[in-house]
C-alpha positions in Angstrom: 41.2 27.3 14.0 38.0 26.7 12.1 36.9 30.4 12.8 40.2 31.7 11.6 39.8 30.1 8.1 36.1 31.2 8.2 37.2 34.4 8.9 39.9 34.5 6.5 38.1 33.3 3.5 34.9 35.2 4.2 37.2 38.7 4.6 39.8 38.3 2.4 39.1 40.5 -0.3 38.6 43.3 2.1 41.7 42.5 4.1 43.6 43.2 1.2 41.9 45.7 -0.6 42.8 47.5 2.7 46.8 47.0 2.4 48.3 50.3 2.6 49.7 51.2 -1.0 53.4 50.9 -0.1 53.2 47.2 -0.1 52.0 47.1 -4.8 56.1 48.1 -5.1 56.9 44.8 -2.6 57.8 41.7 -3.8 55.5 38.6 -3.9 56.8 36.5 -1.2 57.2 40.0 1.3 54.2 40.5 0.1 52.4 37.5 1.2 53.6 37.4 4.9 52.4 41.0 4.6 49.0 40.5 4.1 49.1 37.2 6.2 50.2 39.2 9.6 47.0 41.6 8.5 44.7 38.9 8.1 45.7 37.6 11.6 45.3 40.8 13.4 42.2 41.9 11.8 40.9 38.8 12.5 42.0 38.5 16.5 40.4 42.3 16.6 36.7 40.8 15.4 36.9 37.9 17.6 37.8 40.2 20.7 34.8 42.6 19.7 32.5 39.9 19.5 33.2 38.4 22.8 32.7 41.6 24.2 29.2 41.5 22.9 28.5 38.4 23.8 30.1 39.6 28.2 26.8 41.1 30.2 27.5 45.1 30.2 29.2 46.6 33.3 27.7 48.7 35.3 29.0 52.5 34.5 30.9 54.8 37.5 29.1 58.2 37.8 31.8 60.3 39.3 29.3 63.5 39.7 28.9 64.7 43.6 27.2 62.4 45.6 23.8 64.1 46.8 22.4 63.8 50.3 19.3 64.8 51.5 15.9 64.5 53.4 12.5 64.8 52.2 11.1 68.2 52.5 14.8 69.9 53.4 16.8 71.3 50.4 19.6 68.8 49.3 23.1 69.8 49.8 26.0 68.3 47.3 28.7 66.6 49.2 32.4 66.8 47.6 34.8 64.4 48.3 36.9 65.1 51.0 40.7 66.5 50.0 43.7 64.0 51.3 45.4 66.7 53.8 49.1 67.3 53.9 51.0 65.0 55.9 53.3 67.1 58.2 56.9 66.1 59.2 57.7 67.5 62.9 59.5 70.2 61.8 56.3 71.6 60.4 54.1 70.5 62.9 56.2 72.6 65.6 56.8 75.6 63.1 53.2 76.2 63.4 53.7 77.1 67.3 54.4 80.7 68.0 57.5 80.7 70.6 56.0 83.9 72.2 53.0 82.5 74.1 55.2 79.7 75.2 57.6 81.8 77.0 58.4 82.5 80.5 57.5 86.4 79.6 53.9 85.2 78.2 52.2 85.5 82.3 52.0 89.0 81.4 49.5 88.7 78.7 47.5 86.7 81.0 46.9 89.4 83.6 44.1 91.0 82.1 42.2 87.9 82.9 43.1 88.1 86.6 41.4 89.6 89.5 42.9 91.6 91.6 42.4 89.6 94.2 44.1 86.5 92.4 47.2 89.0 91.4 47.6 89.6 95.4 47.4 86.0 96.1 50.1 85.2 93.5 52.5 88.1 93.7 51.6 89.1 97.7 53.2 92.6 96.5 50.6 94.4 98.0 48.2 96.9 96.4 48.6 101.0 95.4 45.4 103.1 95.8 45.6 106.0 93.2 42.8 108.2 91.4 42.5 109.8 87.5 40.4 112.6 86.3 40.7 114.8 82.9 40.4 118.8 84.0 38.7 120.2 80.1 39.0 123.5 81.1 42.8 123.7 81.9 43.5 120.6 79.1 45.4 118.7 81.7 45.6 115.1 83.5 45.5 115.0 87.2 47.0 111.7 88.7 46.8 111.8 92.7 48.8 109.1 94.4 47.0 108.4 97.6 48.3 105.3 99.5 49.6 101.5 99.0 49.6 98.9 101.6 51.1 95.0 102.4 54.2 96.2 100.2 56.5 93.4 100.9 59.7 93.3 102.9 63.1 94.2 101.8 65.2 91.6 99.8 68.6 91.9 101.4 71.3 92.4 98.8 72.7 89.3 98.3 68.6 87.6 97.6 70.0 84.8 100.3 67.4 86.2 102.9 64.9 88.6 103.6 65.7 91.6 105.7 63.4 92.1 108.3 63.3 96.4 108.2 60.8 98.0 106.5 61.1 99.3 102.9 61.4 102.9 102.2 58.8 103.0 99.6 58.5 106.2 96.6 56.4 105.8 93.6 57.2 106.9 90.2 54.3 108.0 87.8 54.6 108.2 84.1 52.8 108.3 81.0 53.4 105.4 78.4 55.1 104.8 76.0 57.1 107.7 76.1 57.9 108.1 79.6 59.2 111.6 78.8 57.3 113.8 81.7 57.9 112.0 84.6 56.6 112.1 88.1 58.3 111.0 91.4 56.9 111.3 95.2 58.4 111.8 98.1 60.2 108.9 100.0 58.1 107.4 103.3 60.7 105.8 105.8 60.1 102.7 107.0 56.8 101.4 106.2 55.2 98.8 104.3 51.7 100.7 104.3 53.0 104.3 103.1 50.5 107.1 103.0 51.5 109.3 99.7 48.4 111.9 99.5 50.7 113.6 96.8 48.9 115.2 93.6 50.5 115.5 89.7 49.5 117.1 86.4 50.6 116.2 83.3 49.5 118.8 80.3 47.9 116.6 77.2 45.4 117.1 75.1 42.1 115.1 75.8 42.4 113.0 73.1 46.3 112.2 73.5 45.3 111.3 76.9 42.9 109.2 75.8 45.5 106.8 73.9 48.3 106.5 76.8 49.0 104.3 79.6 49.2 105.1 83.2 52.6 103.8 84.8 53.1 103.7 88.3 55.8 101.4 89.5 56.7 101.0 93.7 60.1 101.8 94.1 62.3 101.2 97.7 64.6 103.5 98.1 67.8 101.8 99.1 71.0 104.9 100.0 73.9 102.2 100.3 73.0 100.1 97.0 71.0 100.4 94.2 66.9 101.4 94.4 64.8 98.1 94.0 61.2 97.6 91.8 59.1 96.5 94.2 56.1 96.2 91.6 54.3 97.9 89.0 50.0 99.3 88.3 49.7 100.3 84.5 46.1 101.4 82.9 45.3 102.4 79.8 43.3 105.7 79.8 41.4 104.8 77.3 39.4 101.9 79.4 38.5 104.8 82.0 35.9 107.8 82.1 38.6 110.3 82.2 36.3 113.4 83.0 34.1 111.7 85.4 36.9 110.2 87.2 37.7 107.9 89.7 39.4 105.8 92.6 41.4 102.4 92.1 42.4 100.1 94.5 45.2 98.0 92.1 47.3 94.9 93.0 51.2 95.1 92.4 52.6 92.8 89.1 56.3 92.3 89.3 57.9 94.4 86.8 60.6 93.6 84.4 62.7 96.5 85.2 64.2 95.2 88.5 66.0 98.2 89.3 65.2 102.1 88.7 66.9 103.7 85.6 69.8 106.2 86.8 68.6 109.1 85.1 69.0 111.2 81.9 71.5 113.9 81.1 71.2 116.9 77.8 74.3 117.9 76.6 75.9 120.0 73.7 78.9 119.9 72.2 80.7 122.2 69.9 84.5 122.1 68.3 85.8 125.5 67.0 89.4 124.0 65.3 91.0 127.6 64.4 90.8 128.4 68.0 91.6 124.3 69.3 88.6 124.8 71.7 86.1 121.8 72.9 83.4 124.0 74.2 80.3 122.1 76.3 77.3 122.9 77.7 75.5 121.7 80.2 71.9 122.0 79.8 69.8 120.0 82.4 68.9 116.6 84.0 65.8 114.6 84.6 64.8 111.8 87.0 67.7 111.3 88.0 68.1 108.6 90.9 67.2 110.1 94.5 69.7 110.4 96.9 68.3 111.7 99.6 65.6 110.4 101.6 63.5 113.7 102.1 65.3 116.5 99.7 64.8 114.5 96.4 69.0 115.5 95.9 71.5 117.8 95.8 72.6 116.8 92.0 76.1 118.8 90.7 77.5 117.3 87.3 81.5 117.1 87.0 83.2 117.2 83.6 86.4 115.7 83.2 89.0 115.6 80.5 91.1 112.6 79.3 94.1 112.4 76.7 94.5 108.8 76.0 94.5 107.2 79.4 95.6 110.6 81.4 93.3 113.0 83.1 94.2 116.8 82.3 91.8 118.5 83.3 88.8 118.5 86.0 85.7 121.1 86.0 81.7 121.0 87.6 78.6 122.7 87.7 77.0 124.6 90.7 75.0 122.1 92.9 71.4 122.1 92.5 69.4 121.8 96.2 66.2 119.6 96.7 65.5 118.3 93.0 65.8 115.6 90.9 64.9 116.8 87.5 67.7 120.2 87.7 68.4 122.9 85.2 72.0 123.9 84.7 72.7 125.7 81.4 76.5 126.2 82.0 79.3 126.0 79.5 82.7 125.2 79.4 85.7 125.0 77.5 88.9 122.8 77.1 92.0 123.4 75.4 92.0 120.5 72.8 94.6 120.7 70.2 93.2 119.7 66.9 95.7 117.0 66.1 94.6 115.8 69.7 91.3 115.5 69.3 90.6 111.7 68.0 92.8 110.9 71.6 90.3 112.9 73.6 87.4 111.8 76.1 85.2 113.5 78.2 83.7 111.8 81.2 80.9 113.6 82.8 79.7 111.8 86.4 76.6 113.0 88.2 76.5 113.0 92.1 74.4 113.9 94.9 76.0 116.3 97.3 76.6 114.9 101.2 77.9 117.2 103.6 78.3 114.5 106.1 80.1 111.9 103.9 81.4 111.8 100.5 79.0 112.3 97.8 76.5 109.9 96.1 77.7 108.7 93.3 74.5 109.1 90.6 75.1 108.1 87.1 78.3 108.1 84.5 78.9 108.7 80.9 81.9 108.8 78.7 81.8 110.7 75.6 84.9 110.5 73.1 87.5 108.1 72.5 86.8 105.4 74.7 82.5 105.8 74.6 81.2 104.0 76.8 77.7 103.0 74.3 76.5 103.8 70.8 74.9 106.9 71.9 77.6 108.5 73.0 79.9 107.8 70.0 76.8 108.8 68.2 77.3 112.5 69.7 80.8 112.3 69.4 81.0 111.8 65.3 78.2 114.3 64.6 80.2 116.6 66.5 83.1 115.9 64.6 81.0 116.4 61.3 79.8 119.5 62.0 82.7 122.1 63.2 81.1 125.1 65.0 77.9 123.9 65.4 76.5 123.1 68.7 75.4 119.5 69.1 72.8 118.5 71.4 71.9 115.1 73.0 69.9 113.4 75.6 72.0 110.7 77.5 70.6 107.6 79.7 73.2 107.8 82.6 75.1 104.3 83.5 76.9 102.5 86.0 80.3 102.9 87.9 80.7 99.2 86.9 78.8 99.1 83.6 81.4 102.6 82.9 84.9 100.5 84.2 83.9 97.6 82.5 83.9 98.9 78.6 85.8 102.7 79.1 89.2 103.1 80.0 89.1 106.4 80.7 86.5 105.9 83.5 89.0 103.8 85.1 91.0 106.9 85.2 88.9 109.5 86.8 87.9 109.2 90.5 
């Protein structure tokens, strides 16, 4: 109390010389407990200054970087360390990537295998092919030579191994496009086969250089569908194509598990002043062997449905001993404008048998009842473009896979 009334008498004038000027036009008594709340405050401030005099100094924070070093090395600054992110577990497992968690992934792992340790997990057996570039005539030679300890049969309900030998054939193709094709000829009965069979594909040098060589094991099966027995792909580009060489390669199951059906070209044309469907066949390629030493005898029959009727039944000339055959014959159906959105044309490839009814190959239906995307496809720019021919490749499908979405293949025999 006694340094309050120092402090007030010794400070008094300047306390008040130091009111704002708002308080002259204030009465005395406001006035007063004005100048008294001042006082008080002014004075509290001074004591609290003076007893931070008085307090020993504390010792100042340098936040600068902390420097560590040894004598004679050069000193290196050292931040503080950044508080990471704290993750839920829906980002910590978003960070994964699905795809080399999958089943599939085992096939990104076989470059790291040996051949030896592919044979000892797969047991498919091995293929023994060669490569070599020909500069002069700007072609790839591929010459399939032999495979041995191909595996058994898998009898057709996958219950139990048949005990007959396969009926081994190897297809040979160039990646990705697959568009030029090779097949040898079927060996009965063996599960060492000796091939000794010799391909060329025309390519420049340096498209060779950037495709894969395909060749997948295939067992020829007449009474159900042909089986993958396993798969040798190698990029070109890892070899000396010119120098060439010899490869003894172990089998990798393949995802494909049976052999594609084949392909079919087609053209269609619709001439409406005359009420004509006009169609031409063009060729086939690759298309699934049926015989075990001719390739096939592959004829194509066109057929004609209105709605769920057939009117009208027509086929090509029967090609002998090939699988990749060349038609080029046209036909023409009476198809009545107004008709034509009811319209569908089902074209079914088959092997000719003289002993027994003929192989059944591949199937398309083309119309109202498509059986796919590509096939409606051809049908609407057909449609769209009235005495224009219309061409288009077709993969061939299934008796079953044709039933199952096309009525009209449920109509045709």
């Amino acid at each position: 109390i006694s340094s309050q009334n120092e402090d007030k008498d010794g400070d008094s004038d300047n306390t008040i010389s130091e009111l704002p000027p708002t308080l002259e036009n204030v009465s005395p008594d406001r006035r007063r407990l004005s100048s008294d709340a001042s006082r008080s405050t002014y004075s509290l401030t001074r004591r609290i200054s003076s007893l931070e005099s008085r307090r020993p100094s504390s010792p100042l924070v340098d936040i600068k970087p902390i420097e560590f070093g040894i004598i004679g090395a050069k000193k290196e600054i050292v931040q503080p360390t950044i508080l990471r992110k704290t993750y839920t577990p829906d980002d910590y497992f978003r960070k994964f990537e699905p795809r080399l968690y999958s089943l599939d992934s085992n096939s990104d792992d076989m470059d790291s295998l040996t051949d030896e340790e592919i044979l000892s997990r797969y047991q498919l057996g091995m293929l023994h092919f060669s490569t070599q570039y020909d500069l002069l005539h700007n072609y790839l030679i591929v010459r399939v030579i032999e495979a041995k300890d191909l595996p058994p049969p898998i009898s057709y309900d996958g219950s139990r191994q048949d005990m007959a030998h396969s009926n081994p054939y190897v297809k040979i193709c160039l990646l990705p496009d697959q568009k030029n094709s090779k097949q040898t000829g079927v060996k009965r009965k063996t599960q060492s086969p000796v091939f000794e069979e010799r391909y060329t594909f025309e390519i420049p040098f340096l498209e060779a250089q950037r495709r894969t060589l395909l060749l997948t094991v295939v067992d020829f099966d007449k009474f159900s569908r042909h089986c993958v027995i396993g798969k040798v792909s190698m990029p070109l580009g890892d070899v000396d194509l010119v120098k060439g060489g010899h490869w003894w390669k172990a089998l990798v199951p393949s995802s494909q598990n049976e052999v594609e059906l084949g392909e079919l070209l087609l053209s269609l044309n619709y001439l409406p002043s005359a009420g004509r469907l006009n169609v031409d066949i063009i060729r086939a390629k690759q298309l699934l062997q049926t015989d075990m030493s001719q390739g096939s005898d592959p004829f194509v029959k066109i057929q004609l449905v209105h709605g769920l009727k057939l009117t009208k039944t027509k086929k090509t000339s029967c090609m002998r001993g090939t699988i990749d055959p060349f038609y080029n014959e046209s036909f023409s159906f009476k198809v009545p404008q107004e008709e034509l959105e009811n319209a569908s044309l089902v074209f079914t490839v088959y092997g000719h048998n003289v002993k027994s009814s003929n192989d059944f190959i591949g199937r398309i239906v083309i119309g109202q009842y498509s059986t796919g995307a590509p096939e409606s496809n051809h049908w609407r720019r057909m449609l769209s473009a009235h005495r224009t021919a219309v061409e288009q490749w077709h993969s061939l499908r299934s008796r079953e896979e044709c039933d199952r979405v096309s009525p009209a293949s449920l109509e045709v025999t």
